[in-house]
Legacy VTK file of the C-alpha trace (Angstrom):
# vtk DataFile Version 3.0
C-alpha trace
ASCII
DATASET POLYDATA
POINTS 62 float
67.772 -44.744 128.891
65.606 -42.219 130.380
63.506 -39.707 128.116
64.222 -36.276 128.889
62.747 -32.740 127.989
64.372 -29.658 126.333
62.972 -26.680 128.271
63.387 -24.869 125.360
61.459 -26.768 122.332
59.741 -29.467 125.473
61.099 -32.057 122.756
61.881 -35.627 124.207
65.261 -36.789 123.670
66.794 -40.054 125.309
70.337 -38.333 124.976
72.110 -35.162 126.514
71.480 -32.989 123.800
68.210 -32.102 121.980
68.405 -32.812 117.940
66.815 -29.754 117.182
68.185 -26.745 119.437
71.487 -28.242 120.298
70.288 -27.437 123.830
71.791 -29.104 126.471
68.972 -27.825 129.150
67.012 -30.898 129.738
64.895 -32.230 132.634
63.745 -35.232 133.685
60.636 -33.749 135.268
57.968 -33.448 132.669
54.349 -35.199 132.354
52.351 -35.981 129.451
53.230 -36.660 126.064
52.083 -34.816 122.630
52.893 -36.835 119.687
52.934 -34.712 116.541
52.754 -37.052 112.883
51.736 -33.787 110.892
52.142 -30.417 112.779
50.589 -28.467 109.967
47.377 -30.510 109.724
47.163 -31.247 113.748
44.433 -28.524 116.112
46.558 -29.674 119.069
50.217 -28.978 117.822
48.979 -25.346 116.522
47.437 -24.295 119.597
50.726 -25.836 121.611
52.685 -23.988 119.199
54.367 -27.273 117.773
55.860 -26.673 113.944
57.727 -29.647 113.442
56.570 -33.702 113.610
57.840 -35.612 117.821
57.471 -36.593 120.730
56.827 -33.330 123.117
56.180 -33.268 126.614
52.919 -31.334 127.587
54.288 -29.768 131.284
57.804 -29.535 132.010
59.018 -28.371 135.300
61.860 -25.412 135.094
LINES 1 63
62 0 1 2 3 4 5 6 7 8 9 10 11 12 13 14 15 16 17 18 19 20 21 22 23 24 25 26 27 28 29 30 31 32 33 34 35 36 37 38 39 40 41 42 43 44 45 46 47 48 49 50 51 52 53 54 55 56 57 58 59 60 61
């Protein structure tokens, strides 16, 4: 199954619906990945704005 963005949290999913928003707005155009283990101890998740452990895709297209 193919990964897929939210364009609202940029979380990957592999289904239709992102676990954390409930949003069903997803893409399949998105590059990079951010993967977050401890979002309160990571540089990179706090300047991306990431609160919560995942996989996150650094661009997605809108």
């Amino acid at each position: 199954m193919v990964e897929r963005a939210c364009k609202i949290c940029r979380r990957l999913v592999k289904g239709n619906i992102c676990p954390v928003d409930k949003s069903t707005d997803l893409t399949r155009s998105w590059r990079g990945v951010i993967v977050v283990l401890n979002p309160d101890k990571s540089e990179i998740a706090k300047k991306a704005e990431l609160n919560s452990p995942g996989r996150f895709a650094i661009k997605i297209k809108i």
